[in-house]
C-alpha positions as CSV (number, residue, x, y, z in Angstrom):
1,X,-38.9,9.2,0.2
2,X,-42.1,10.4,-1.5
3,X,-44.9,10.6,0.7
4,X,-48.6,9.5,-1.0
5,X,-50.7,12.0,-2.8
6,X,-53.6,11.7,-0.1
7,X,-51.0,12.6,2.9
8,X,-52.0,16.4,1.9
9,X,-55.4,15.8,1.9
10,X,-55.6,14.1,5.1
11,X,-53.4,16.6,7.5
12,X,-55.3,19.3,6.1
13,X,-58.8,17.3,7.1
14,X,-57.2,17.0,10.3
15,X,-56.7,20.4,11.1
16,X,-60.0,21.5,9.7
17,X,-61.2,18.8,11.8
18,X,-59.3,19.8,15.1
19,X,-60.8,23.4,14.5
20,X,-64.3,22.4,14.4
21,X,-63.5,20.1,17.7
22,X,-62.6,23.2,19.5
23,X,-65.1,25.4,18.6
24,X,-67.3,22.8,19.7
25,X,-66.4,21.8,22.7
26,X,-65.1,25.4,24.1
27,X,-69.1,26.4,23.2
28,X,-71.1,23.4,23.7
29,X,-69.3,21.0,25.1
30,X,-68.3,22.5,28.3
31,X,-64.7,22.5,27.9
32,X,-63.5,25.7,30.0
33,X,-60.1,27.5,30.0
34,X,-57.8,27.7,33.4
35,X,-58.7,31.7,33.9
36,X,-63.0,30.7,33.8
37,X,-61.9,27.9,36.4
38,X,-60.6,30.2,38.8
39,X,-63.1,32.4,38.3
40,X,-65.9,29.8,39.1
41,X,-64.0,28.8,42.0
42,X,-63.5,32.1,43.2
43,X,-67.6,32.7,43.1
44,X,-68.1,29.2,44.5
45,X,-65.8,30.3,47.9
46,X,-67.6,33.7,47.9
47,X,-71.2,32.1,48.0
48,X,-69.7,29.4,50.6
49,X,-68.4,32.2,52.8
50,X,-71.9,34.5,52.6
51,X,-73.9,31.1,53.3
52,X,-72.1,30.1,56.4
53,X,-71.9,33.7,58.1
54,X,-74.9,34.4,57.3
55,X,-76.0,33.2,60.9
56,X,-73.4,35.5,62.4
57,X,-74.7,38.8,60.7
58,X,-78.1,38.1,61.5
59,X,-77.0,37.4,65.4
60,X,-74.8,40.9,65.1
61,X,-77.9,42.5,63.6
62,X,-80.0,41.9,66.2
63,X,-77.4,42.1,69.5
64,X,-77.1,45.8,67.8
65,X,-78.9,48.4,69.9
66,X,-79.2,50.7,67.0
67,X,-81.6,48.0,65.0
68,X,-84.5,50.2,64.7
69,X,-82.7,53.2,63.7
70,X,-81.0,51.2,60.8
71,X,-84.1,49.2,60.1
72,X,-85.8,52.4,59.4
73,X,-82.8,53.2,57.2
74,X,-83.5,50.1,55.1
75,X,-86.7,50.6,54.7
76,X,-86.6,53.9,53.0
77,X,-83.4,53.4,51.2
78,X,-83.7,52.4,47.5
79,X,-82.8,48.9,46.7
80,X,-79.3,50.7,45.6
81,X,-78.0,51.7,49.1
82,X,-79.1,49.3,51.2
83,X,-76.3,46.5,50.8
84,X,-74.2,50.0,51.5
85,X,-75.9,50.5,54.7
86,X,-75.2,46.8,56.0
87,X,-72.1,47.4,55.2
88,X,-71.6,50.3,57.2
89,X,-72.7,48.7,60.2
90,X,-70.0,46.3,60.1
91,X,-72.8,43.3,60.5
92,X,-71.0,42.0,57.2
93,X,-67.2,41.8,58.2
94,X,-66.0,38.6,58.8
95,X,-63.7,38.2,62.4
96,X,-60.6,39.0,61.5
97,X,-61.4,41.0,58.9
98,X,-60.9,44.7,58.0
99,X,-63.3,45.0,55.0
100,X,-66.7,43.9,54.8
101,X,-67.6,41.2,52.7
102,X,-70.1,42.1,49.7
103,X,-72.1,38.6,49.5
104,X,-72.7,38.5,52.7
105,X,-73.8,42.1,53.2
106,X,-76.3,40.9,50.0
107,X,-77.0,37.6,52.0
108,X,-77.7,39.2,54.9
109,X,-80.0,42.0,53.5
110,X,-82.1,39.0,51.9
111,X,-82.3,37.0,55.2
112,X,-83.6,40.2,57.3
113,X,-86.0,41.2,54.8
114,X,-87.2,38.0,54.8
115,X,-87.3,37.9,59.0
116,X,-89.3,41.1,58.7
């Protein structure tokens, strides 16, 4: 069986044409691929998790009897170190955890230098 002369033609349009559909969509049509999904889910859990305990390293900042001394840290620490300080103190591990937990040391360094 002979297939038509335009059968060619028209797989090759195809692919041409599946091309251009990916390009677009992976760049401007918000099409993402299972590895960027997990990482936006990943981010989205982090945030979650620094906007809840929040709360709880603000309440472990301030039931801290050292407070001023590490205030006064802060507040001649360059923008670099503090997040390391408030991590130091342990106001930024989670219960249960061993580690402390870098968006909410960041989260919590906002929230007191806004409450100061």
């Amino acid at each position: 069986m002979k297939l038509p002369e335009w059968t060619g033609s028209a797989l090759w349009g195809a692919v041409a044409g599946a091309i251009v559909l990916a390009i677009v969509g992976f760049n401007w049509g918000g099409w993402v691929t299972g590895s960027s999904v997990s990482k936006i889910a990943r981010d989205a859990a982090n945030t979650a998790v620094a906007e809840a305990l929040t709360p709880y390293c603000i309440a472990a900042s301030q039931a801290d009897p050292s407070l001023p001394e590490i205030s006064a840290q802060l507040a001649s620490s360059g923008a670099y170190l503090k997040r390391g300080i408030i991590e130091k103190t342990g106001w930024a591990t989670p219960l249960g955890s061993d580690k402390s937990h870098r968006q909410l040391a960041e989260a919590c360094l906002i929230a007191l230098e806004n409450k100061s």
